[in-house]
KOLZA-356611 format. One line per 10 residues: number of its first residue (from 1); their letters; for each residue x, y, z of N, C-alpha, C. Coordinates in steps of 0.05 Angstrom, whole numbers, plus 5000, padded with zeros to 4 digits. Layout:
N
NUM = a = X Y Z X Y Z X Y Z | ... .
# end
This chain:
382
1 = xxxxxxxxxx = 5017 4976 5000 5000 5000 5000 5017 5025 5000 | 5008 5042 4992 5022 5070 4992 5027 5086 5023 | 5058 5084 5022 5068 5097 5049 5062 5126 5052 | 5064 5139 5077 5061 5169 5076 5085 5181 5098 | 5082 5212 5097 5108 5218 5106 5116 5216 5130 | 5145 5201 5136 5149 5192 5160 5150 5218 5179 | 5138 5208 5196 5146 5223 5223 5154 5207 5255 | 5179 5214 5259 5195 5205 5273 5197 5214 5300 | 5199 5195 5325 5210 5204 5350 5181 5222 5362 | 5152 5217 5353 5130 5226 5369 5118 5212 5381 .
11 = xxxxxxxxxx = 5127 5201 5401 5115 5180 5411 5089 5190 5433 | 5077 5164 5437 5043 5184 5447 5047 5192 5475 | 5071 5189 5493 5073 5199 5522 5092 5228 5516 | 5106 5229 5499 5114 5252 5497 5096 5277 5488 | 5087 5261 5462 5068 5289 5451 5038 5291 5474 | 5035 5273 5495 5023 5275 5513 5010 5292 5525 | 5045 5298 5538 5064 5327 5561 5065 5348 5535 | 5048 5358 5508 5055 5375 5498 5028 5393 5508 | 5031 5420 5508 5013 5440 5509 4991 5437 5484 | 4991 5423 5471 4976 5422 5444 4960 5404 5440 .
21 = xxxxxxxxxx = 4964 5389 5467 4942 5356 5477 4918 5371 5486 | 4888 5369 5474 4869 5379 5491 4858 5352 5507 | 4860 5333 5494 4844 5311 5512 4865 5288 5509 | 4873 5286 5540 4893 5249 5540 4875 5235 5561 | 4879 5212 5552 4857 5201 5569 4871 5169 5567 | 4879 5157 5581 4890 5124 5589 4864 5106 5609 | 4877 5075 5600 4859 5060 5619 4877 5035 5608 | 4886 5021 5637 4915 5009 5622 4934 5016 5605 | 4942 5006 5585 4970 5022 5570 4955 5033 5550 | 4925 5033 5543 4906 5046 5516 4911 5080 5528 .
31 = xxxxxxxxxx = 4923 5086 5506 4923 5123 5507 4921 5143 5479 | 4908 5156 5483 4898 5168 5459 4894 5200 5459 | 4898 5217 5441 4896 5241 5444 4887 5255 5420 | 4874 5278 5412 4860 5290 5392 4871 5316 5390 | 4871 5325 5374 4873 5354 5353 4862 5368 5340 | 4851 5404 5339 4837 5403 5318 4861 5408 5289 | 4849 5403 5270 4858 5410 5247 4846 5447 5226 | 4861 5456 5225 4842 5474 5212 4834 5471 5187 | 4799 5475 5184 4792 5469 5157 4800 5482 5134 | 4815 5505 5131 4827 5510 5105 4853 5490 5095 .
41 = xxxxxxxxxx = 4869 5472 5113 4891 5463 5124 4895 5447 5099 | 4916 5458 5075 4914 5434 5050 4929 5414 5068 | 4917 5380 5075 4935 5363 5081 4950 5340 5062 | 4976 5343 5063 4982 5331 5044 5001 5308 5057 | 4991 5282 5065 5003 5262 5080 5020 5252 5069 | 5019 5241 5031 5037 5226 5024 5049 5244 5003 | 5078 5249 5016 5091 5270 5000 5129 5253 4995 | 5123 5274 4968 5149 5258 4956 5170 5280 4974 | 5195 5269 4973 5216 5287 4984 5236 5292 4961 | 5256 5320 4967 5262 5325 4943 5287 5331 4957 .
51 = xxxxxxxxxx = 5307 5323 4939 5340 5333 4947 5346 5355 4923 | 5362 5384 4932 5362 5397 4914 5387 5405 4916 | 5415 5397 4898 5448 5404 4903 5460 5420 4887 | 5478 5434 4900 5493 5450 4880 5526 5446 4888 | 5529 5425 4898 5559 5414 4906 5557 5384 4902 | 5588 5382 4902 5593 5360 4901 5617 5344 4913 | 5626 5317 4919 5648 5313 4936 5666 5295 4926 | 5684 5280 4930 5698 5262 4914 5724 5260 4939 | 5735 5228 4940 5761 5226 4956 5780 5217 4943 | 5806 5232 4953 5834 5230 4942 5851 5221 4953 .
61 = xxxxxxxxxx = 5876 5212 4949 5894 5200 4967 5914 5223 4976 | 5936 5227 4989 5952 5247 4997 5963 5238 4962 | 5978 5221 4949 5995 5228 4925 5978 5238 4907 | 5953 5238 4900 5940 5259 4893 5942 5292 4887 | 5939 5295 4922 5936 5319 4929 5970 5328 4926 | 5983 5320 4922 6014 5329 4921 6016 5332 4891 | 6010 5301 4871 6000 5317 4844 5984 5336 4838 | 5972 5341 4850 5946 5361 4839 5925 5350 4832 | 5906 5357 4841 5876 5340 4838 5850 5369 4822 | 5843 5355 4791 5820 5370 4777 5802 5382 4791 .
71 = xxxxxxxxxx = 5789 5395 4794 5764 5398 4804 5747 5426 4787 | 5726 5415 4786 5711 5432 4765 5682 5450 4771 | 5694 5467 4764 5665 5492 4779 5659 5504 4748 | 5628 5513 4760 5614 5527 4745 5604 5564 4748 | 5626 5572 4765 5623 5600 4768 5648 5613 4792 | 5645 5634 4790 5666 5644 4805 5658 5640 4842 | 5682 5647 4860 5663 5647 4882 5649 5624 4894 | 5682 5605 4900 5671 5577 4907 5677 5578 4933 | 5667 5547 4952 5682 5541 4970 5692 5513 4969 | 5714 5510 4987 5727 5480 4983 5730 5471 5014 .
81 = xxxxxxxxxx = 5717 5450 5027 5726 5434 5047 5736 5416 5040 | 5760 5408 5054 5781 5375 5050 5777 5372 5079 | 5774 5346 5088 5768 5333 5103 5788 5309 5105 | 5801 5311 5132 5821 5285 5121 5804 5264 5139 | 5813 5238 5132 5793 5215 5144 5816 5198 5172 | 5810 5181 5178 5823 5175 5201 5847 5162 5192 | 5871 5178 5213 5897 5169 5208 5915 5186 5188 | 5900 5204 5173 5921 5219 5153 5927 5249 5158 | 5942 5251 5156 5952 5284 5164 5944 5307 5160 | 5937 5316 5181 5924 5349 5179 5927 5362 5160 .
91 = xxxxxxxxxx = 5921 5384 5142 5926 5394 5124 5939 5433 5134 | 5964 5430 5124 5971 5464 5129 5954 5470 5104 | 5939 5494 5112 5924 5509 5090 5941 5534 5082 | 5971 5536 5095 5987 5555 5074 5995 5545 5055 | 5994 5514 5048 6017 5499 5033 5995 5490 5012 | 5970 5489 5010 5946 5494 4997 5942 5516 4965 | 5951 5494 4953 5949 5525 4922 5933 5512 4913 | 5917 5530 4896 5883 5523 4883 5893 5553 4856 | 5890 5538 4828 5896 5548 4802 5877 5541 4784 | 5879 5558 4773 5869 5555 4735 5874 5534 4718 .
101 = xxxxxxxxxx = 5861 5514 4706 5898 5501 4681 5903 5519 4665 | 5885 5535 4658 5897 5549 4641 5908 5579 4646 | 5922 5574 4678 5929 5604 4685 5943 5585 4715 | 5964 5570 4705 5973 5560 4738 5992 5584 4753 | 5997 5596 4742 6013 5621 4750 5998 5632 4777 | 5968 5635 4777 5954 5653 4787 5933 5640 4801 | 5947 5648 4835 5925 5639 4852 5897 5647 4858 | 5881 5627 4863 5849 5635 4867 5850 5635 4894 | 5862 5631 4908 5854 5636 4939 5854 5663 4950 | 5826 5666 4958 5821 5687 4976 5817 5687 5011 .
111 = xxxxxxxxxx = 5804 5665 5013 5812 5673 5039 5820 5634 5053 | 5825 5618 5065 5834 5602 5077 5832 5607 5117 | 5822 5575 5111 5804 5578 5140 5824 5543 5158 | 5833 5548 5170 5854 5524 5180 5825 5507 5206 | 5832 5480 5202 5818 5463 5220 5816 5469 5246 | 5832 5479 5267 5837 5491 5291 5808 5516 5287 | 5811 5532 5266 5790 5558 5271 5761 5544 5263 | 5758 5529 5244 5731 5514 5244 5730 5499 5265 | 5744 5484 5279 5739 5476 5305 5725 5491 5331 | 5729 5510 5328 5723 5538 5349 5691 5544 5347 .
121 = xxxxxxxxxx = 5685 5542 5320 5670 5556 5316 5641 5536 5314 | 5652 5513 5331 5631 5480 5317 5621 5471 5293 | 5639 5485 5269 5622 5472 5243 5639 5448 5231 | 5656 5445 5233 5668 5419 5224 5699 5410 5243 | 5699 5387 5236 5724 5374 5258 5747 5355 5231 | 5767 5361 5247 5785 5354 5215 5784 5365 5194 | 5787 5396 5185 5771 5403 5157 5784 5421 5163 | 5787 5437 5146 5807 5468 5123 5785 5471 5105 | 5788 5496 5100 5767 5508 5080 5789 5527 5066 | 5780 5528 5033 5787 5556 5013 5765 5564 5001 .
131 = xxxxxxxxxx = 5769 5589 5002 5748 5609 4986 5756 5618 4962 | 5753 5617 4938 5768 5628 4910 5749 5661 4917 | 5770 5674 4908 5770 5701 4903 5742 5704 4879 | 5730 5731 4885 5701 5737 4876 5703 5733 4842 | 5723 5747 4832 5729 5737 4805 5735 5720 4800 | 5737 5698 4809 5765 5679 4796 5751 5666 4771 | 5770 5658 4755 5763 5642 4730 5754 5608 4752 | 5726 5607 4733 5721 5586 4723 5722 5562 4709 | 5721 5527 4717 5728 5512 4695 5739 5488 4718 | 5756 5482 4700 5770 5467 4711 5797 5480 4730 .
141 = xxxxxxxxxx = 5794 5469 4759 5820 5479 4773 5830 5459 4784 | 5843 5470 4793 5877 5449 4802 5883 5451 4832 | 5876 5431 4849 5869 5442 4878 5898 5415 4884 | 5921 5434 4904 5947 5421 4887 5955 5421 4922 | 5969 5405 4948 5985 5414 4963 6015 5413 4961 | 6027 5429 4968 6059 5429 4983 6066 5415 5001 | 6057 5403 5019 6054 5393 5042 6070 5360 5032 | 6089 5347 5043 6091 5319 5043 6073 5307 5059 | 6046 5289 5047 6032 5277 5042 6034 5248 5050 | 6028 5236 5059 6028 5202 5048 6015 5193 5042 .
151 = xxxxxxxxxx = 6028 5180 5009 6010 5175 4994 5981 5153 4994 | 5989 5147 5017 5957 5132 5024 5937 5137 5033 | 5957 5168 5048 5924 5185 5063 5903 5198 5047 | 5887 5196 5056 5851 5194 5048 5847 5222 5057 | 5826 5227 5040 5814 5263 5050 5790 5259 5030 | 5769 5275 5042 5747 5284 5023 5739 5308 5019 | 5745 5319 4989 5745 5342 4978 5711 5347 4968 | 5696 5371 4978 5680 5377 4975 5678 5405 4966 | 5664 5409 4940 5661 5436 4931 5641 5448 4929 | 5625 5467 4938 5602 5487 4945 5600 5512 4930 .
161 = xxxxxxxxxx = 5588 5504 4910 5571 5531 4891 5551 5540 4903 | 5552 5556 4927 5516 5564 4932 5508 5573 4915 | 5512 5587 4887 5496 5605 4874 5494 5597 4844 | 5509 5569 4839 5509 5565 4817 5481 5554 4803 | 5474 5555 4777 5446 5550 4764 5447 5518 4765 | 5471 5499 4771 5471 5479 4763 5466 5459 4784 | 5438 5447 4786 5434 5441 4815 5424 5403 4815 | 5431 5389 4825 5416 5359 4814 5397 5356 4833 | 5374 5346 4826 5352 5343 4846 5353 5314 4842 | 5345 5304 4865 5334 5270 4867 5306 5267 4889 .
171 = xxxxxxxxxx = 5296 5257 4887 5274 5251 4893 5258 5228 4899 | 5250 5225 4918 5234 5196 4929 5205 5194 4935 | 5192 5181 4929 5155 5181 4925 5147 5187 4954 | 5165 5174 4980 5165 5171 5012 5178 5173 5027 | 5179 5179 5042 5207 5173 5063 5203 5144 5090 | 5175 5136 5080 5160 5111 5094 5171 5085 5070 | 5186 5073 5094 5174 5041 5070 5185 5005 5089 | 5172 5001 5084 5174 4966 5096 5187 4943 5080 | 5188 4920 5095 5197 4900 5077 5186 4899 5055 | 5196 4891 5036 5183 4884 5005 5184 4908 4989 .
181 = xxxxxxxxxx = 5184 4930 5005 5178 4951 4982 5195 4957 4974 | 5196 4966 4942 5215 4976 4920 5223 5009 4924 | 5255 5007 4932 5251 5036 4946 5269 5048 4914 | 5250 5067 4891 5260 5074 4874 5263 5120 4876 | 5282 5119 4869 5280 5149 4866 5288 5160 4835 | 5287 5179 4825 5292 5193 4802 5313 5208 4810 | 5329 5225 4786 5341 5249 4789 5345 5260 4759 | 5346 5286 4763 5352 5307 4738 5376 5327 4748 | 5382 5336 4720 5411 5350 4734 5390 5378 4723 | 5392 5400 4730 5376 5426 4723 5399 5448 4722 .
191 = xxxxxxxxxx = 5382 5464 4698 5403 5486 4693 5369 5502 4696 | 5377 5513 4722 5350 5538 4726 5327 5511 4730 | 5307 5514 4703 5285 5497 4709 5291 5479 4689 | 5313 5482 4671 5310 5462 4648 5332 5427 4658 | 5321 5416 4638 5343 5386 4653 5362 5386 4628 | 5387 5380 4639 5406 5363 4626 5404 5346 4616 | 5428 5335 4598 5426 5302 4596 5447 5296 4617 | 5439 5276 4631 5459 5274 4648 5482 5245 4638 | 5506 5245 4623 5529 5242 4623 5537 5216 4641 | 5542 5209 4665 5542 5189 4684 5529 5190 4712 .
201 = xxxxxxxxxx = 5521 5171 4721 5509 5167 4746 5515 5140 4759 | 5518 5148 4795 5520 5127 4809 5516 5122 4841 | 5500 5104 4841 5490 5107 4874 5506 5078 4897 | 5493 5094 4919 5495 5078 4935 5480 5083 4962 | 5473 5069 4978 5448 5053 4999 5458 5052 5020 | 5461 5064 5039 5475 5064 5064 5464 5063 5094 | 5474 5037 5100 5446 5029 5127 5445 5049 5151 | 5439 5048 5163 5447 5056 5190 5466 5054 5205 | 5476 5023 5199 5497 5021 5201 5529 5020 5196 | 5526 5035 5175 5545 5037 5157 5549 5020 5132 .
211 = xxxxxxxxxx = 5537 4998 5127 5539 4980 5110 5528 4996 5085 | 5544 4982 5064 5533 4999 5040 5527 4966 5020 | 5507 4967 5006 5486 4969 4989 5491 4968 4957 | 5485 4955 4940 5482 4964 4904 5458 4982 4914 | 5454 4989 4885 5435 5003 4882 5439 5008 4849 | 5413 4997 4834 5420 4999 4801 5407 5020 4789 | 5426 5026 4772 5425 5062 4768 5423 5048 4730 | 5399 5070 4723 5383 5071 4694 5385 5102 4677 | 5402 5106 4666 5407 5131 4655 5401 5137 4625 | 5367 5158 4625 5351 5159 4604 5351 5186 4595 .
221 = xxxxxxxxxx = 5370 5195 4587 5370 5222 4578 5375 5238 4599 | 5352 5258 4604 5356 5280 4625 5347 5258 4655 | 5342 5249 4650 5332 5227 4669 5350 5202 4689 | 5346 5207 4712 5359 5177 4713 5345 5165 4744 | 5340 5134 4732 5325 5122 4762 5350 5101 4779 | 5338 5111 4804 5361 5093 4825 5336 5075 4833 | 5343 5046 4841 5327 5028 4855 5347 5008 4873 | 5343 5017 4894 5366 5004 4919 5346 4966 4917 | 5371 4962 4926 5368 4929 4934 5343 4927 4963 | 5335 4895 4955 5322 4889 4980 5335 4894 5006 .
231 = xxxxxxxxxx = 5337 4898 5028 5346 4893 5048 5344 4869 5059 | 5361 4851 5065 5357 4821 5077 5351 4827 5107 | 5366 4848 5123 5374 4850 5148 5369 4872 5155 | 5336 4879 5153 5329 4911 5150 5329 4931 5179 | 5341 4948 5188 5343 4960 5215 5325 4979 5226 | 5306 4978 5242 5288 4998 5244 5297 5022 5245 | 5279 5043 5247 5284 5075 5243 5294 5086 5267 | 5285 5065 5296 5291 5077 5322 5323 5075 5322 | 5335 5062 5296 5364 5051 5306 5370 5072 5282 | 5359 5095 5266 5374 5115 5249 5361 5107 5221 .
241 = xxxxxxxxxx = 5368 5120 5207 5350 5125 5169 5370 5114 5150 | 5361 5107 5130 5380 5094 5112 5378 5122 5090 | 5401 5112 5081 5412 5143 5057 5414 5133 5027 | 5404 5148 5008 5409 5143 4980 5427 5162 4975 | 5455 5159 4962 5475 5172 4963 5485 5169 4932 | 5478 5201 4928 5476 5204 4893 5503 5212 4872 | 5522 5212 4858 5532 5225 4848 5533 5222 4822 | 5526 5254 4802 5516 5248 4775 5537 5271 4763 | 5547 5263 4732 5559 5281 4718 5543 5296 4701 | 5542 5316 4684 5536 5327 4659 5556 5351 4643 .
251 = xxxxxxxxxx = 5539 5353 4632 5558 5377 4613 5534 5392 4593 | 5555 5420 4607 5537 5447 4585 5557 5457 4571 | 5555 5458 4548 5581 5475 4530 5600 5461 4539 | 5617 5478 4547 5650 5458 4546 5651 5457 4585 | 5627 5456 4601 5633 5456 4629 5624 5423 4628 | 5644 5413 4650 5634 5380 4659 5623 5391 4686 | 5603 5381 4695 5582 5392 4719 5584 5369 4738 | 5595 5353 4751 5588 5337 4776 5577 5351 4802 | 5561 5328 4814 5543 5337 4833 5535 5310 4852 | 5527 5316 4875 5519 5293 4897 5506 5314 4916 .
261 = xxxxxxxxxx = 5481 5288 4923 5461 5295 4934 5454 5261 4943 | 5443 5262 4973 5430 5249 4984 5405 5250 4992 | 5381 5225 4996 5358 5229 5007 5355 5208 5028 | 5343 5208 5053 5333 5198 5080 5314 5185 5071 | 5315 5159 5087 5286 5145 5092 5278 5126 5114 | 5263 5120 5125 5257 5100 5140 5256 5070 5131 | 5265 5051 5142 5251 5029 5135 5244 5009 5156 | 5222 4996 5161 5212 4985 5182 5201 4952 5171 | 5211 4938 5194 5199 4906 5187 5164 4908 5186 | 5158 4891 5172 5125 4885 5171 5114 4869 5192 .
271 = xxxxxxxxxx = 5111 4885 5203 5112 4868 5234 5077 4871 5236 | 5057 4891 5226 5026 4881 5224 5019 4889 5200 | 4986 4885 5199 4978 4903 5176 4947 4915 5180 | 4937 4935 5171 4909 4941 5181 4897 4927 5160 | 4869 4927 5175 4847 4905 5160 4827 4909 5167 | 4823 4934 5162 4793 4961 5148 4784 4966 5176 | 4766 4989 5179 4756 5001 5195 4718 5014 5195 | 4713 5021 5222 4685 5026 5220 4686 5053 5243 | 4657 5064 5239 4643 5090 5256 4633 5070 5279 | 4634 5081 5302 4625 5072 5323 4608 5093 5338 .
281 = xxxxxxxxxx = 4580 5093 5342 4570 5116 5356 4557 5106 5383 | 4579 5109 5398 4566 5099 5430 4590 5118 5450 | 4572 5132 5469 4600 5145 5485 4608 5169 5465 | 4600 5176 5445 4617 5189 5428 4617 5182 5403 | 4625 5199 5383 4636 5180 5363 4664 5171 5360 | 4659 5145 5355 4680 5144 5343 4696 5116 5327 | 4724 5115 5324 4728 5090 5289 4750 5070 5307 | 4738 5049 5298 4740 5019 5310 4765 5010 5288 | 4786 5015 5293 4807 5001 5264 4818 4978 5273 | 4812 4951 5256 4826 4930 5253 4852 4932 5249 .
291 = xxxxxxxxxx = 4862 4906 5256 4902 4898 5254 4894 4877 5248 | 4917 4867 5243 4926 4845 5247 4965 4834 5245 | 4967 4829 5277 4999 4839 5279 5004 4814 5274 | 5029 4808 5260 5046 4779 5265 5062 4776 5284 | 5061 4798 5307 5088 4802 5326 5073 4816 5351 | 5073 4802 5376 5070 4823 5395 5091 4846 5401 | 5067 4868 5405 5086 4897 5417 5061 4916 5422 | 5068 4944 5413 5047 4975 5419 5043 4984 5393 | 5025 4982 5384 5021 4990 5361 5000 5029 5357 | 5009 5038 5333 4988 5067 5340 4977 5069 5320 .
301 = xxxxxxxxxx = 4953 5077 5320 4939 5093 5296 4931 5115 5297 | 4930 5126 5273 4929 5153 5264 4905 5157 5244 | 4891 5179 5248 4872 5182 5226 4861 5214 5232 | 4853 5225 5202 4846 5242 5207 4812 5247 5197 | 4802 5268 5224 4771 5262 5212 4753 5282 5204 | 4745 5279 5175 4726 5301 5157 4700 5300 5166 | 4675 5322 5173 4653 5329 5177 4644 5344 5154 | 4619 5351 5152 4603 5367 5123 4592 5398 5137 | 4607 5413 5135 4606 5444 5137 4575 5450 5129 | 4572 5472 5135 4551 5480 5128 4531 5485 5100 .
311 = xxxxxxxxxx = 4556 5485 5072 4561 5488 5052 4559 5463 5046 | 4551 5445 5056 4555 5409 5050 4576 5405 5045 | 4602 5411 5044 4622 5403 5035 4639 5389 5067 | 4655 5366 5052 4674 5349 5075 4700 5360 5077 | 4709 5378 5106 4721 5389 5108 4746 5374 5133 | 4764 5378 5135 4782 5367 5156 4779 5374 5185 | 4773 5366 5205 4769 5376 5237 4779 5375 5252 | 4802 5346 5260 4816 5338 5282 4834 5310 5264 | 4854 5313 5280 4875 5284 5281 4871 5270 5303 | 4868 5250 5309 4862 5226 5340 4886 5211 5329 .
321 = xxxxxxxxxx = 4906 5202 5349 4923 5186 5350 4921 5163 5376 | 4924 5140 5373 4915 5125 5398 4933 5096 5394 | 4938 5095 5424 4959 5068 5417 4952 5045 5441 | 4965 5020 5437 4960 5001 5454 4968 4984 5452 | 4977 4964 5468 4995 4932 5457 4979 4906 5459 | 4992 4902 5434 4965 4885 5426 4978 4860 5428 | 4972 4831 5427 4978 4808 5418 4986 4793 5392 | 4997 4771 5377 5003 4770 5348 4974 4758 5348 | 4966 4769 5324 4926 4761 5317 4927 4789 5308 | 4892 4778 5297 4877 4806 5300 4867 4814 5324 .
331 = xxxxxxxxxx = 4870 4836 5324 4863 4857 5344 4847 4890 5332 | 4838 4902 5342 4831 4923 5342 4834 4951 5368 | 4842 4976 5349 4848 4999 5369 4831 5020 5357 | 4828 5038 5388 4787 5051 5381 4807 5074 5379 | 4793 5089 5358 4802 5114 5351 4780 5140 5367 | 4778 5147 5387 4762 5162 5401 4762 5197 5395 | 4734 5211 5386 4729 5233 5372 4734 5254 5390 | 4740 5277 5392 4738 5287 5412 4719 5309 5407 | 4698 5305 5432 4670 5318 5423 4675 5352 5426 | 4683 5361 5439 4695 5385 5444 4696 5400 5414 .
341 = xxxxxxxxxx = 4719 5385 5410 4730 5401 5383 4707 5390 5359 | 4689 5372 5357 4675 5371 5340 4653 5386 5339 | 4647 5402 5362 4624 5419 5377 4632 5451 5357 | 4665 5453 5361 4680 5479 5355 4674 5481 5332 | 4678 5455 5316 4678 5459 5279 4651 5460 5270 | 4629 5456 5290 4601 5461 5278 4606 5450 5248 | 4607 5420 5256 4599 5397 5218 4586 5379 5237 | 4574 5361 5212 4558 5345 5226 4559 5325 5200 | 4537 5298 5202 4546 5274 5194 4541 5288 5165 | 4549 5274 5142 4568 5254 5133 4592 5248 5148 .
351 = xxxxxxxxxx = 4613 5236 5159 4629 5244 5166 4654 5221 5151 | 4680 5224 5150 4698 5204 5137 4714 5202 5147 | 4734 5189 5155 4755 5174 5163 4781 5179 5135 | 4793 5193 5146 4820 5188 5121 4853 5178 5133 | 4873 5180 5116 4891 5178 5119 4895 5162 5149 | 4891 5144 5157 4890 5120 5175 4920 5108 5168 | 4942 5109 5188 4958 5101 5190 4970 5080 5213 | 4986 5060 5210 4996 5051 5237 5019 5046 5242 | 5030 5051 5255 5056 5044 5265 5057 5033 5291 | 5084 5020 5286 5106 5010 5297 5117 5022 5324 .
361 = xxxxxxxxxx = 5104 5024 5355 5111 5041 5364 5154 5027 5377 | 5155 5005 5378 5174 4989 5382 5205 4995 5369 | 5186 5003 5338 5206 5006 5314 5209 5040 5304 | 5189 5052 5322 5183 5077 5311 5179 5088 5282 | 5173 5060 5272 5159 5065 5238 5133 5059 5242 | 5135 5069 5213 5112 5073 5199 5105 5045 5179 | 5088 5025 5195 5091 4998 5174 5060 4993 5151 | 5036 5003 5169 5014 5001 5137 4994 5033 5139 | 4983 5031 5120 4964 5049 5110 4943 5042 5098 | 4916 5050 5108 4888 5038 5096 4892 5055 5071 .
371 = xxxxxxxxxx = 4870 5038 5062 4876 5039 5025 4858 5056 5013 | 4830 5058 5035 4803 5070 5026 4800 5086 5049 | 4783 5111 5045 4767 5129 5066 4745 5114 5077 | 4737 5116 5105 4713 5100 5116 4692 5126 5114 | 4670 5116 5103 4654 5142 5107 4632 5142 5137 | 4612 5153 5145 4598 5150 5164 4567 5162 5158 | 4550 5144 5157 4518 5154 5146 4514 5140 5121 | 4529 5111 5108 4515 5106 5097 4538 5075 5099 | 4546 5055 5080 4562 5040 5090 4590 5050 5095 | 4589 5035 5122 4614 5050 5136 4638 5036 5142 .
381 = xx = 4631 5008 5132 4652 4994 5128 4660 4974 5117 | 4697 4970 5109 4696 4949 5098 4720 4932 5109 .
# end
């Protein structure tokens, strides 16, 4: 079924204790709480996420960086972080020359930032920064050290166009997904709003744990699709997000354009699944949602609920979130209305049930999503 956008780390005792809880209400570990929604409120649950870059990174060895290592920009007015990795030698950023090829005579460095002063300041640890001067020529440059090096040490050179037109977007349908599902994303390389052809592309899948992943990369013109591997040994979200980790070439006129960009996601075992829901009018109203878990634990649901305005139209009112630990079977968790706020929104029946979600409170995912709206005032369930 179609996932929707993760939301992480709200668990129902915390958002509890928030000022924004009008009604909590427990009886054993069943706890549940309501919201209103405002009816102009566009909700848009299942949203794609979008990565939007204008840098890019690449690693070198110290004999590299003592030869001189390419690197290619698309405008004046760059920045450069090197990053050395564990075990290789600090970098003097006097011994640091950054040139033209076709002007090695003439340095682009304007200003130089040593690892000690980015240290100070908490933005990076192990790292030197250069700034090319506001003019500098563009193209290909030559980012070269003085420094004796060993040639086995490792660094990662990263270059930062904030302003350049040349930006790669990638993109993912969810940031929700479970066993089985096909986690595919796109990317375009853009100049402004138009796409490139993009030249080469290549990914990679990166667990939580560090483990990395294939991931098969399809390159269709301006176009190109990534689709990461199954996971055999999938890690929940409470243990960190898995990464799609992009890097794509192109070319405009005589510029070669590389670029990397990553996107976040959750992935969670299929540990239940919902299995439809109904209106309940006793005590209140309110929606009775089926499970059915393969695994004991605390499971939550989520739904949000539409009433008919005055104008007849079905408008959005409140979110009810409600959780409880259930047994492996079917089970059911009562989604309770809160009359208050349905008093405030002055609607009345038709009423519908949407976006019904459940999670994982164990795993802190997000594992199914009902497929259909439950309506109320005529059949109300299936």
């Amino acid at each position: 079924m179609k996932k929707q956008l993760l939301t992480l780390g709200l668990s129902m005792l915390s958002v509890a204790a928030s000022a924004q809880v009008l009604e909590t209400k427990s009886a054993n570990d069943f706890l549940h709480y309501s919201f209103p929604v405002t009816q102009s409120a566009k909700l848009e649950t299942t949203q794609a996420y979008n990565a939007l870059s204008s840098s890019y990174l690449m690693e070198v060895s110290g004999a590299q960086l003592n030869k001189g290592v390419t690197l290619n920009t698309t405008q004046s007015n760059v920045s450069f972080l090197i990053s050395r990795k564990s075990g290789a030698s600090q970098l003097d950023t006097g011994l640091l020359q950054l040139r033209h090829a076709n002007a090695p005579s003439v340095s682009l460095v304007d200003t130089r930032v040593t690892a000690e002063q980015l240290s100070q300041v908490g933005m990076f640890r192990d790292t030197v920064a250069l700034n090319t001067v506001k003019d500098a020529a563009f193209g290909a440059l030559t980012l070269k050290s003085e420094q004796g090096l060993a040639a086995s040490d490792k660094y990662i050179v990263q270059v930062k166009e904030k302003n350049s037109p040349y930006n790669l977007s990638v993109s993912i349908p969810t940031q929700s997904y479970t066993a089985g599902d096909k986690v595919i994303a796109r990317g375009e390389m853009l100049k402004g709003s138009d796409a490139l052809n993009i030249d080469k592309a290549t990914a990679q899948l990166v667990a939580p744990n560090g483990k990395v992943s294939q991931v098969s990369v399809k390159v269709n013109g301006d176009e190109v699709v990534f689709s990461a591997a199954e996971q055999a040994d999938i890690i929940s979200p409470i243990n960190g997000l898995y990464e799609l980790r992009v890097q794509s070439v192109a070319s405009d006129n005589d510029l070669s354009i590389p670029r990397y960009a990553k996107v976040a996601f959750a992935l969670s075992r299929d540990t239940a699944k919902l299995n439809g829901a109904s209106f309940v009018e006793k005590d209140g109203l309110s929606a009775n949602v089926r499970l059915v878990a393969k695994e004991a634990g605390r499971y939550e649901v989520r739904g949000i609920l539409y009433g008919t305005n005055a104008r007849g139209q079905l408008v959005p009112v409140m979110e009810t979130h409600a959780a409880q630990s259930t047994n492996a079977g079917s089970d059911s968790i009562k989604l309770p209305f809160d009359a208050a706020i349905l008093a405030d929104a002055n609607v009345k029946a038709p009423y519908e049930l949407r976006d019904v979600r459940l999670y994982d409170q164990k795993q802190l995912g997000l594992v199914d999503t009902l497929a259909r709206n439950v309506s109320f005032g005529g059949k109300n369930t299936f």
